[in-house]
N, C-alpha and C positions, 0 to 999 in steps of 0.2 A: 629442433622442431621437426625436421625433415626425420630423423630417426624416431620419435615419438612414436605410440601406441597408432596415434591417427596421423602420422605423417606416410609420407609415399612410399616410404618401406617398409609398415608397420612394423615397427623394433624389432627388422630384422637385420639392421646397418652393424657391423663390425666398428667398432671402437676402438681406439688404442691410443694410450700415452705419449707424447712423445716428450723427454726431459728438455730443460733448456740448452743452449748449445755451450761450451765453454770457450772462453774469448776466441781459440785457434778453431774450431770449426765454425766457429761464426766467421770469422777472416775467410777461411777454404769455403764455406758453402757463398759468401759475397763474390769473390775472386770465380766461381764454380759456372753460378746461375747470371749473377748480374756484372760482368767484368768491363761493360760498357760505363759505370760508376764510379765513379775517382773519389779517390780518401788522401788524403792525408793523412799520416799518423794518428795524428792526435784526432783527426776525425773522425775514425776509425776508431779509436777507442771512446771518445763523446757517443758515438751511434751503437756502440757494445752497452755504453750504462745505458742505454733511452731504454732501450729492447731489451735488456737484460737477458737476453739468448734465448729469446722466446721468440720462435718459429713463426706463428702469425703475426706478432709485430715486425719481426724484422720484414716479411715481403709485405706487409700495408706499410714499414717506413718507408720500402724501396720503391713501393710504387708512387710516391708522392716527390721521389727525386728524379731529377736529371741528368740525362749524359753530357751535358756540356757545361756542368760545373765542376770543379773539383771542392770538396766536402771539408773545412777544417772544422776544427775545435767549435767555434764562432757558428759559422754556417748548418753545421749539425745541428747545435741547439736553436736556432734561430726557426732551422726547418721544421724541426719536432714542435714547438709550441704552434708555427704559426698551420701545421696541416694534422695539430692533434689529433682533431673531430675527425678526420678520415684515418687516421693511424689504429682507434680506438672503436671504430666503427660498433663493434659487437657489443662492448660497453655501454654505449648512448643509445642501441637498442633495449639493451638490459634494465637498465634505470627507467628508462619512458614505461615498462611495465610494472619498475615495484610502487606498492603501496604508498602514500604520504608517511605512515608511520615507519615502512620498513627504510626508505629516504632520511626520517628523521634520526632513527638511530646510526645510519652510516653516514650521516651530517657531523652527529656528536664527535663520534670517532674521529672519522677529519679533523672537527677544529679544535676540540680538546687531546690530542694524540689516544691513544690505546690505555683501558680502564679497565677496572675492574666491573663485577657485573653490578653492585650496589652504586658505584658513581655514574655510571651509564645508565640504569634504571634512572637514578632521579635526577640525572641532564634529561632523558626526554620528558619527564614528569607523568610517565604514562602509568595505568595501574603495574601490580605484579605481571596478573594474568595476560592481560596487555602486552606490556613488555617481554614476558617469556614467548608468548607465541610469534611475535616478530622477531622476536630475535632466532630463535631455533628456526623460522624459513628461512632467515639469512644463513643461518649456519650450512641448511641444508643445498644451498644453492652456492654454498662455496664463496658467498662472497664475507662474511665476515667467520674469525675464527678465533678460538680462543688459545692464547701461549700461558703459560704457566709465570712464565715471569713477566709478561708485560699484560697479559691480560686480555680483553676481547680489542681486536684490531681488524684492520681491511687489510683482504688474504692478497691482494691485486694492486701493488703500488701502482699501477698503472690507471687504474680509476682513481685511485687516491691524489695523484697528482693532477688527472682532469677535474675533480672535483676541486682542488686547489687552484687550479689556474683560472677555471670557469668564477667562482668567489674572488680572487685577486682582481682579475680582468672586467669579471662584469660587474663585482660590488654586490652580487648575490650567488648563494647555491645554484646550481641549474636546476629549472623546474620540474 
């Protein structure tokens, strides 16, 4: 938004990619930025699958930890589910804007896995026209995409899993 046409630098912000990390820079940038944080091995690699060496998860996961715990296997996963909502922060901003319809097809996706675009159209039941125009804004926002071999799926395991936990835990999708 800040970079936006109507944001405060009218699109004139510099952008750039940055990839995910691979397990050993993820260790070196934790050991680097946060070495007041204690892992355990296997915590340490639990906190490498959460984040998947994605840059803004790892410091929204570090910021929900502390220094006077040491981090195992256990502990990792205990902390990810229970400070999700803050780890994913961008996410549950994102969702709170899309459509009911655009919701209802990355619902589908969630709790039937990755479709083709004919069983996907008539899980939501929605017309063609319908369906193609939500779906192509999800495409274009990067949150759903289509693979060749599995079909239209959610590009962001990381939503895909809070939409999973939010249904497990609460017994509904989030609203």
């Amino acid at each position: 938004m800040i970079n936006g046409q109507k944001g405060a630098f009218g699109n004139r912000m510099i952008q750039f990619h940055v990839n995910p990390f691979t397990k050993k820079e993820n260790d070196k940038y934790l050991n680097g930025r946060v070495p007041e944080i204690n892992f355990t091995d296997d915590g340490l690699k639990r906190f490498y699958e959460c984040t998947r060496g994605i840059p803004a998860y790892i410091n929204s996961f570090c910021n929900t930890l502390s220094s006077n715990e040491t981090y195992d296997n256990e502990m990792v996963e205990k902390t990810f589910f229970q400070k999700m909502d803050q780890i994913i922060v961008m996410w549950i901003k994102i969702w709170g804007t899309l459509s009911l319809k655009e919701r209802d097809i990355i619902i589908s996706i969630v709790g039937n896995g990755s479709q083709t675009w004919t069983n996907l159209q008539q899980s939501t039941g929605f017309s063609t026209n319908t369906f193609n125009k939500y779906l192509d804004i999800l495409k274009n926002k990067g949150i759903v995409v289509y693979d060749k071999i599995e079909g239209y799926k959610i590009e962001d395991q990381m939503l895909k899993a809070w939409i999973e936990y939010k249904k497990e835990n609460d017994g509904y999708y989030p609203p």
